[in-house]
N, C-alpha and C positions, 0 to 999 in steps of 0.2 A: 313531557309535552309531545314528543315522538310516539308514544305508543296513546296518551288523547286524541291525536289527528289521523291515526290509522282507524282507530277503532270510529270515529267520525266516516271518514270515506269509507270505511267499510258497510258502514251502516246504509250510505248513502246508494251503492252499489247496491245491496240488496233491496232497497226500496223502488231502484231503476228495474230492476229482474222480476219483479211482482206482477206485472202481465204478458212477461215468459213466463212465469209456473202456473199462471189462472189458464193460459191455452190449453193446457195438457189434461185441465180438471175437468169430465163430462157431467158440471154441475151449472144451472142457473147462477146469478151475477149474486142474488142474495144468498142464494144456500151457499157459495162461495165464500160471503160475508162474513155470514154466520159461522161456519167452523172457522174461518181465519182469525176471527173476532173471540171466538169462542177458547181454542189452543192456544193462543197468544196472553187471553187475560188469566188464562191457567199458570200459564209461565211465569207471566209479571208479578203476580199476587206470588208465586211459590219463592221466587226471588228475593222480594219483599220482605218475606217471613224468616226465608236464609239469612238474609242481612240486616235484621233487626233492626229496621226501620221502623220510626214511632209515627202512628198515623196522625197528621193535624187535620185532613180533613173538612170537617164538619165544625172545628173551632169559626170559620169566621161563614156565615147561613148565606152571606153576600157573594163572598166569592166562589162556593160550593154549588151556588144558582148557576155562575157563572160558568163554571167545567160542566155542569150538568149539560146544559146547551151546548156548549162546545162539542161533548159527547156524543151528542143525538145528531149534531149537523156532520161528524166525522161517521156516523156511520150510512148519514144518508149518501153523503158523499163517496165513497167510498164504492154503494150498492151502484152509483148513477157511473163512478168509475169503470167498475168492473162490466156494470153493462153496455157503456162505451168502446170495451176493448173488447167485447163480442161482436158488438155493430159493426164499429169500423177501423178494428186495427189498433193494435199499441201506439203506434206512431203519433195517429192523429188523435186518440183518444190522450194521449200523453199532453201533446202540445194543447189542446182546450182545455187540458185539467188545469196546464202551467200558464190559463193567464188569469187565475185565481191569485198568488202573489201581486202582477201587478194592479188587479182590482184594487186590493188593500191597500197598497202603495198610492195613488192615486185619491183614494178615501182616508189615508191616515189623516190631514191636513183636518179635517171634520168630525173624527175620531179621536185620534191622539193628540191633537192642538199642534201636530207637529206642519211645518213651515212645507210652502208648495212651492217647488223648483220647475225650473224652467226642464232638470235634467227628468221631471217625472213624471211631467207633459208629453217630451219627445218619447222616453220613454214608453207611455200609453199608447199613444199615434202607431211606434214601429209595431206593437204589437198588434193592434186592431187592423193594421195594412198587413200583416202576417198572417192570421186569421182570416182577411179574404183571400190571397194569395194562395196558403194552405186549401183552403174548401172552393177553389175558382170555379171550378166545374161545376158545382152544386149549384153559386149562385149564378153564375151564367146561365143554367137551365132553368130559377126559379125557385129552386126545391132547395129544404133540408132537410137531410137527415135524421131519421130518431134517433141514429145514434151519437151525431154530432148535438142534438139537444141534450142526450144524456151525459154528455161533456162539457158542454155549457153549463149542464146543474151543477155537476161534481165542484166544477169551478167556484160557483156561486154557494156551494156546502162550506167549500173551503173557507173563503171568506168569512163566513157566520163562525166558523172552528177558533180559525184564528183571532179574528177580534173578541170573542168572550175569553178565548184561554189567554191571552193577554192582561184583560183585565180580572183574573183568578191568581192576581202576583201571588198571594199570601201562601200557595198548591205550587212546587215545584219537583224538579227532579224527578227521579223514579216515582213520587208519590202522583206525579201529573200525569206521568203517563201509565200507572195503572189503573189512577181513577178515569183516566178518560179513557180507556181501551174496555176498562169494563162496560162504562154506560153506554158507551158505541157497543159492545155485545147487546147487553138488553136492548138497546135499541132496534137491533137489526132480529133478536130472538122474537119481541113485541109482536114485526112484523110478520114474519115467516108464522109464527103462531099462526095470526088469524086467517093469514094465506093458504096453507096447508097442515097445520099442525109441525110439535117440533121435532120429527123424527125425519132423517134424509137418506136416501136411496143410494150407495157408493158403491158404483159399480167395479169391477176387478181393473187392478192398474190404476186407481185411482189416490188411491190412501195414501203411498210416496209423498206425490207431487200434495195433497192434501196438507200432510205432517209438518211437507217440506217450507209450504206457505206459513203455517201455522208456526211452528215454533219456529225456525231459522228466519224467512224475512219478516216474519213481525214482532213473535218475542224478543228474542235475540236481537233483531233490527231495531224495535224501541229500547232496547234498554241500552246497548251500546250510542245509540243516540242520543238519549235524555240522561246519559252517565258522562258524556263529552261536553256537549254544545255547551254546556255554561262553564266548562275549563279554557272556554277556545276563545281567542279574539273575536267581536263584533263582524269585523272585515273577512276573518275567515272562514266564517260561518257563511259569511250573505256571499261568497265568492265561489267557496267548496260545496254551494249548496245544489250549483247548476250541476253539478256529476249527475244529478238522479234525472233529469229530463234528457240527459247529453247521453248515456248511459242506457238509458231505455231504449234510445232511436237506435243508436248501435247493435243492443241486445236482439232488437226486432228484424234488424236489417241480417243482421247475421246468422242467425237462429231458426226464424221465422220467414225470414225472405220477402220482408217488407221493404217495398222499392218506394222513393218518393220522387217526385217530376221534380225536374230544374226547378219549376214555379214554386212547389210544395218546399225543398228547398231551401231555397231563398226566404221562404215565410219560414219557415221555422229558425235561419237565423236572424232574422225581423221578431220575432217570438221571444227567442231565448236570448238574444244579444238587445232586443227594447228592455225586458226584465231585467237583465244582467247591467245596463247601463245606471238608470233608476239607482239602484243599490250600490252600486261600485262608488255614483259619483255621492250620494250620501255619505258612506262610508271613508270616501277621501276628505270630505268638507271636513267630516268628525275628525279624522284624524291629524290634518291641517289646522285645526281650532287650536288642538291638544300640542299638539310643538308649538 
């Protein structure tokens, strides 16, 4: 259980780092994408093959629909991410990415038939007051940002990712997240095709930090990922999961020399402590049922 929970936060840490190593890449947010997308589902499939896993797939057309979208929203998401943390910063492109969780949360109740708390109401609220808080100065001037809109997408990709791969029960494991890392590849390969064709331009000192995306936080990072989370408690999943947003601001702060104002701040733990409330006080109901 000790080396499932490492191998979990480890995963989670590399996904916090993923807009430290896209800084260092002198590539657009999709060509980005696309070899991240691209290395990664090389990995996953090769893995796959190593470990003689039997593909179910395509056994159930309903829920194969289901990963397919899932797919195609994680690599929009994903392009709208990375072009977030060009615009304006890991930081803040991180915190609009993270208030895609509480969308969901807020929408299970109409979605999953699951019951609407009072704790995921407040929880909403703190976020949406963190959100202004975070961007004060935008809206006080009037203006948003394209790049805080392209954080706002990523957010609203996420959403669409997660409520279809939910409903794709019968697709788990490793086998869910190579299926969906590939179809987020063609997704993003689709686009770049008709953009510019699929050949990219990698200029010296670039290929590292490239590889290092590629295989280490996303192969490696999905499959230590989707090889844990279904070993691990409910609770410590939805608890260990804030490392990746906590982890990022850190990463950015110290790395990158991303400062944030007392206001910004205070929104972001309005942000990640309204999410974190949400799930915690779920998570204790559940657990308080069960004793």
């Amino acid at each position: 259980m000790k080396n499932t929970y490492f191998k979990y936060v480890f995963a989670l840490l590399l996904f916090g780092s993923n807009g430290i190593v896209a800084s260092y890449i002198l590539l657009t947010s999709y060509e980005i994408v696309y070899l991240r997308t691209l290395i990664g589902s090389i990995f996953l499939i090769a893995i796959f093959i190593l470990t003689k896993q039997k593909l179910h797939i395509l056994k159930n057309k309903a829920h194969f629909m289901y990963l397919l979208i899932s797919g195609v929203a994680m690599g929009a998401s994903w392009i709208f991410l990375f072009e977030a943390f060009n615009q304006i910063g890991v930081s803040i492109a991180t915190l609009a990415y993270y208030c895609g969780p509480v969308i969901v949360m807020i929408l299970s109740p109409f979605l999953f038939k699951e019951k609407m708390t009072r704790a995921k109401i407040l929880g909403f609220i703190a976020v949406m007051i963190g959100m202004l808080c975070v961007n004060v100065q935008a809206f006080m001037q009037g203006t948003v940002s394209i790049g805080l809109i392209f954080g706002i997408l990523s957010a609203f990709m996420y959403v669409i990712m997660v409520v279809f791969n939910k409903k794709a029960r019968s697709i788990t494991g490793l086998e869910n997240a190579t299926g969906q890392l590939v179809i987020s590849f063609l997704t993003v390969a689709i686009f770049i095709g008709f953009k510019q064709g699929f050949s990219v331009n990698i200029v010296d000192g670039n290929l590292f930090p490239i590889l290092l995306l590629g295989v280490v936080n996303t192969g490696i990072g999905c499959y230590l990922y989707f090889s844990s989370i279904g070993k691990l408690p409910v609770q410590s999943v939805s608890i260990l999961g804030y490392l990746e947003p906590v982890s990022a601001l850190i990463f950015s702060a110290l790395i990158l020399g991303e400062q944030l104002s007392l206001v910004q701040m205070g929104g972001a733990v309005l942000i990640l402590g309204g999410a974190a409330y949400g799930e915690l006080f779920r998570s204790f109901n559940n657990f308080r049922k069960k004793v």
